[in-house]
C-alpha positions as CSV (number, residue, x, y, z in Angstrom):
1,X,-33.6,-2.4,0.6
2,X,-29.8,-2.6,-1.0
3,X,-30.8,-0.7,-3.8
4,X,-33.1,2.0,-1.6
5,X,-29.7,2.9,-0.2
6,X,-27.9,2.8,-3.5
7,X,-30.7,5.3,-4.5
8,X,-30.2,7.2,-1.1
9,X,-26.6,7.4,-1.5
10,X,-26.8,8.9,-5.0
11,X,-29.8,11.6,-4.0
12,X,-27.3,12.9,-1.3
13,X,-24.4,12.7,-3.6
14,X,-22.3,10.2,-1.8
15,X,-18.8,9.0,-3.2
16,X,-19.5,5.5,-2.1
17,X,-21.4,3.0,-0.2
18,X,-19.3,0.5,2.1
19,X,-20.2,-2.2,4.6
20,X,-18.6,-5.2,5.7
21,X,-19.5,-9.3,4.5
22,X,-18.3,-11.9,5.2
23,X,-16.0,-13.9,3.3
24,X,-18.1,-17.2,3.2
25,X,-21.5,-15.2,2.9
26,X,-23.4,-16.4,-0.4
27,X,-24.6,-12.2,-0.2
28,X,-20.8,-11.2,-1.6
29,X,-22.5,-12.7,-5.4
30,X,-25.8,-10.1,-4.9
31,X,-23.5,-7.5,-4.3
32,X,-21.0,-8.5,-7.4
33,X,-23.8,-8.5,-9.5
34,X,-24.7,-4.9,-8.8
35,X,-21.1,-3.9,-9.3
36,X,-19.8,-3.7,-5.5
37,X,-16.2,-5.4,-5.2
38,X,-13.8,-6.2,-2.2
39,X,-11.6,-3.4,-1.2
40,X,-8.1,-4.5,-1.7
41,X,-5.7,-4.3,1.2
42,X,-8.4,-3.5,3.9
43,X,-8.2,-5.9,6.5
44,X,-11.2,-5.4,9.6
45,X,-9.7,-6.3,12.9
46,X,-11.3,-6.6,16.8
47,X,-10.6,-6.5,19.8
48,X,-13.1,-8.4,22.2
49,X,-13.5,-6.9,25.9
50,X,-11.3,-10.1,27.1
51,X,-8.1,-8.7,25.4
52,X,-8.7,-5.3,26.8
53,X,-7.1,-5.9,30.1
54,X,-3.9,-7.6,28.6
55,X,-3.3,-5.1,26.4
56,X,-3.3,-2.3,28.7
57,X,-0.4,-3.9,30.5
58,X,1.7,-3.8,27.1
C-alpha cells in the first residue's frame, strides 16, 4: 500500500508525501528504509475538546 501511494504521488507529480508516526512506532524503520526522514523542527500539537472551554476564557 506505502509504495502504491509513493507511485500515486509521483503519477500526479506531487513534491512530497507526509504523514504523521509515532515516535515509538517500529513503522519509522520501514519508512527510513525507503528514504522518508523526520522533518526537523515540526512539532504536531492538540487540543482535546476538554481544553476548549478554558481556552476560550483566555
Amino acid at each position: 500500500m506505502f509504495l502504491h501511494c509513493v507511485k500515486l504521488a509521483k503519477e500526479r507529480n506531487c513534491g512530497r508525501m507526509e504523514w504523521a508516526v509515532l515516535d515509538w512506532n517500529p513503522a519509522r524503520k520501514f519508512y527510513e528504509y525507503f528514504g522518508a526522514g523526520p522533518v526537523e523542527g515540526w512539532h504536531i500539537y492538540r487540543m482535546n475538546e476538554d481544553r476548549f472551554e478554558s481556552s476560550l476564557k483566555k
